[in-house]
C-alpha positions as CSV (number, residue, x, y, z in Angstrom):
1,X,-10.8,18.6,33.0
2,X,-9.9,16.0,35.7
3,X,-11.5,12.6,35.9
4,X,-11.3,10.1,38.4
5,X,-11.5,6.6,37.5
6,X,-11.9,3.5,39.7
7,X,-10.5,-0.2,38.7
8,X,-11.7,-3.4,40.4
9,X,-8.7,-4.5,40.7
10,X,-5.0,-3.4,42.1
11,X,-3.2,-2.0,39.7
12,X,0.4,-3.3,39.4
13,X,3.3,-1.0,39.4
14,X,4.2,-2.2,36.3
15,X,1.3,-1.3,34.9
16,X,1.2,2.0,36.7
17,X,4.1,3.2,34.2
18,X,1.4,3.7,31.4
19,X,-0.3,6.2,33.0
20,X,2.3,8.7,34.3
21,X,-0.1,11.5,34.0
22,X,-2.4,9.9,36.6
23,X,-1.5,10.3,40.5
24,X,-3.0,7.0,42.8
25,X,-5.4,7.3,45.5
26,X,-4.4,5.8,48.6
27,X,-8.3,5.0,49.3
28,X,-8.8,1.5,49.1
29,X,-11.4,0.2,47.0
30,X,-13.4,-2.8,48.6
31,X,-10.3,-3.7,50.5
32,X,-9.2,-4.7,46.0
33,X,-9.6,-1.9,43.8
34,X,-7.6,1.2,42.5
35,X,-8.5,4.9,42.2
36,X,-6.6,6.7,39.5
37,X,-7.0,10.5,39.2
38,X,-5.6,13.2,37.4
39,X,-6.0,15.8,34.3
40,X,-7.3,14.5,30.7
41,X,-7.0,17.5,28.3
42,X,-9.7,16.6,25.8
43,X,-11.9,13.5,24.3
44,X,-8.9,11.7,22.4
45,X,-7.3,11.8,25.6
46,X,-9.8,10.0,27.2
47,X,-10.6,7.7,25.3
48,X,-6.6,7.1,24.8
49,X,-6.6,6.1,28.5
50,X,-9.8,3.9,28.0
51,X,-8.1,1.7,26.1
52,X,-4.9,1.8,28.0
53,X,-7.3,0.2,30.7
54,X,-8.6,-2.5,28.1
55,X,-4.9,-3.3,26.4
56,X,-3.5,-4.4,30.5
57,X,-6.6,-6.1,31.1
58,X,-8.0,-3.7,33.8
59,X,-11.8,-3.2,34.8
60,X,-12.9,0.3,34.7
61,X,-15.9,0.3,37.3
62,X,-16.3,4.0,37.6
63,X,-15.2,6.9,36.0
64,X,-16.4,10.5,36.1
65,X,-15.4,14.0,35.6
66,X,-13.7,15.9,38.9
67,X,-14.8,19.8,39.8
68,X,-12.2,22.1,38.6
């Protein structure tokens, strides 16, 4: 499975470290936000990088599974 997931916020590249299995969208997300992308193997995985989000404070506005 893949998932998108959008932030509100920029994401710092010292945050970016902590999810090396996610690539970064160069789309800008009103002109503030981040899009992260990239494969999540099953539910544990998931939610693993949920609260990766929540631990460096970031907003998760929108997530949603990719097409294959």
């Amino acid at each position: 499975m893949r998932y998108e997931f959008v932030l509100a916020e920029r994401i710092p590249e010292t945050a970016r470290a902590a999810f090396p299995e996610l690539e970064k969208s160069d789309v800008l997300v009103a002109q503030t936000g981040t899009v992260l992308y990239g494969p999540v193997t099953d539910q544990p995985h998931l939610h693993g990088l949920l609260d990766r989000f929540q631990d460096l404070g970031l907003t998760v506005v929108e997530m949603r599974q990719l097409p294959d």
